[in-house]
C-alpha positions, 0 to 999 in steps of 0.5 A, a space after each residue: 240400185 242405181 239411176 237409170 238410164 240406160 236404158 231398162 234390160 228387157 229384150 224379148 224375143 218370142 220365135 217359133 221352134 220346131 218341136 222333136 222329131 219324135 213327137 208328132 202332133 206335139 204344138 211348136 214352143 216358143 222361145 225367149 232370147 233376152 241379151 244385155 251387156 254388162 256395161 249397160 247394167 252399170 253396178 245392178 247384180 247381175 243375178 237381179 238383172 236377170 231375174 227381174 228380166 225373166 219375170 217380167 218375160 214370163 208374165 208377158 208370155 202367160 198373158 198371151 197365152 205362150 208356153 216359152 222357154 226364156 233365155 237371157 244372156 248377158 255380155 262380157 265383151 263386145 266381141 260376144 256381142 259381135 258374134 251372137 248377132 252375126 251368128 242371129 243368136 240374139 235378135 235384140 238386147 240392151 247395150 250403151 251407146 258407145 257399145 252401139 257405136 263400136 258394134 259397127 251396125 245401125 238399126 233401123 229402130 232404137 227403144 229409149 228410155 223416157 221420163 214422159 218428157 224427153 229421152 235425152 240426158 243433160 249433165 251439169 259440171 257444178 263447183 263452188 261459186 268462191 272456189 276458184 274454179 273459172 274453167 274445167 282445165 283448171 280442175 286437172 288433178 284435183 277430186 271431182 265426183 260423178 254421180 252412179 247410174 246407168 244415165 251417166 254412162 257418157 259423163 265421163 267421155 263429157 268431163 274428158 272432152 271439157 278437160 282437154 286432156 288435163 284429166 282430174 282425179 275422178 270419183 264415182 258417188 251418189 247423186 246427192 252425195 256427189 255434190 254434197 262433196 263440193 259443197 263441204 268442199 270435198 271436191 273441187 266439182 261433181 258431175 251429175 244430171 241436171 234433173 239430179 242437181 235441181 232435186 238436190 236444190 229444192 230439198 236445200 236451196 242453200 245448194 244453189 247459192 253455194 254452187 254454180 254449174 259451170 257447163 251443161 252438156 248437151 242432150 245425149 243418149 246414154 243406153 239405148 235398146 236394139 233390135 236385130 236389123 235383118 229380124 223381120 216378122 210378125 213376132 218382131 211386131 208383137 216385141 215392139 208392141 210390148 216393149 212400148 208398153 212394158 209401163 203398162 203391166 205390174 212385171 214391167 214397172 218392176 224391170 223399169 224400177 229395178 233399172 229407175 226409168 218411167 217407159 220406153 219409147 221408139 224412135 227413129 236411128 236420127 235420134 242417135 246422131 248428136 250423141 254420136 257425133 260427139 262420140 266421134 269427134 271426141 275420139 278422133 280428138 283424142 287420137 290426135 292428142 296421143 299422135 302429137 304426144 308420141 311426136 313430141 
């Protein structure tokens, strides 16, 4: 299981369907839709994913009261996510914010993981303090680490844009592990969040002194929950009460753990434009390097 982030996958949707023609008098049943995509599972087994989704959905409708059909589905590609929102085949679901932004489509409500704190991500660029390193172009070609987890989903992208087009040799580890590598001078540098790389300091202070951070980003969103713009009503009201308070229930702290987040919180879209500026500016900075490469 890997840090979280990204945002937790649980998108419940509890609506009222018709019961069969035939049996009359039978009570409506209720139906759940859960959506994810794959992305925003990062390296979680989808198989887990979905079960810690269910469960936690199940609990939630027993304690309502709700007799449900649950449906969870998760996402290969973005044109399937297209296609079941436009079709209203899914009301929400869990996605990275690179994915938000290829969508095309702005909610007008977005759910984020927060640790009580903040909801943002900040990621250090770390290398030894003697090794030679004095700016992020100088690490083209050579080992840096990125540490695993769903909150790093826009590291990435970060290192990219530090880099300038003078990409290094890139490798996926552990948090610990990652800076452990520069450290024993495995790797020339380690990306990993700051709250990562102070834990690893307080477990061994000589970590500090051997490294340096050579730049810090700044706060961005990674993963985050949506709902479907035009979804409307009263079960939509009683979704976002629940995903507000998924910490609360022993089914929802298990979906949190199994995706390492403390809760979820509501915001509004505002709260996305930072991140998607630099995601904007980024891309439109790298179709400039391509055309002028092509040119030359």
């Amino acid at each position: 299981m890997i840090v979280l982030l990204a945002v937790c996958v649980a998108c419940l949707i509890v609506e009222t369907e018709p019961a069969a023609a035939s049996a009359v008098g039978t009570e409506a049943r209720e139906v759940v839709r859960i959506a994810t995509t794959r992305s925003s599972l990062g390296r979680i087994n989808r198989n887990d994913a979905v079960a810690a989704i269910r469960g936690w959905g199940e609990a939630i409708l027993r304690e309502r009261g709700l007799s449900a059909r649950l449906e969870v589905e998760v996402f290969d590609a973005l044109e399937g996510i297209r296609a079941a929102m436009r079709q209203q085949r899914v009301d929400a679901l869990s996605l990275t914010t690179q994915e938000y932004l290829d969508i095309g489509f702005e909610a007008d409500r977005v759910f984020l993981q927060s640790d009580g704190a903040q909801v943002h991500s900040r990621y250090v660029l770390l290398v030894r303090r003697d090794g030679g390193v004095a700016t992020p172009a100088a690490l083209a070609g050579r080992p840096v680490s990125i540490a695993e987890g769903l909150r790093m989903s826009l590291a990435q992208t970060w290192l990219n844009a530090l880099s300038a087009g003078q990409a290094p040799a890139v490798q996926t580890e552990e948090p610990g592990k990652a800076v452990l590598r520069v450290f024993f001078r495995q790797s020339a540098g380690a990306v990993v969040l700051q709250e990562a790389f102070d834990l690893v300091c307080e477990m061994n202070p000589q970590i500090r002194k051997e490294l340096t951070v050579l730049r810090t980003s700044p706060p961005l969103v990674p993963t985050l929950f949506v709902l479907r713009p035009d979804w409307q009503g009263p079960n939509r009201v009683a979704l976002e009460e629940m995903l507000e308070r998924l910490h609360l229930s022993v089914a929802g702290q298990q979906v949190m753990t199994l995706f390492q987040g403390a809760r979820l919180e509501a915001h509004p879209p505002s709260v996305m434009e930072d991140t998607i500026s630099f995601l904007r500016q980024y891309r439109e900075g790298w179709r400039r390097s391509r055309a002028k490469a092509a040119n030359e």
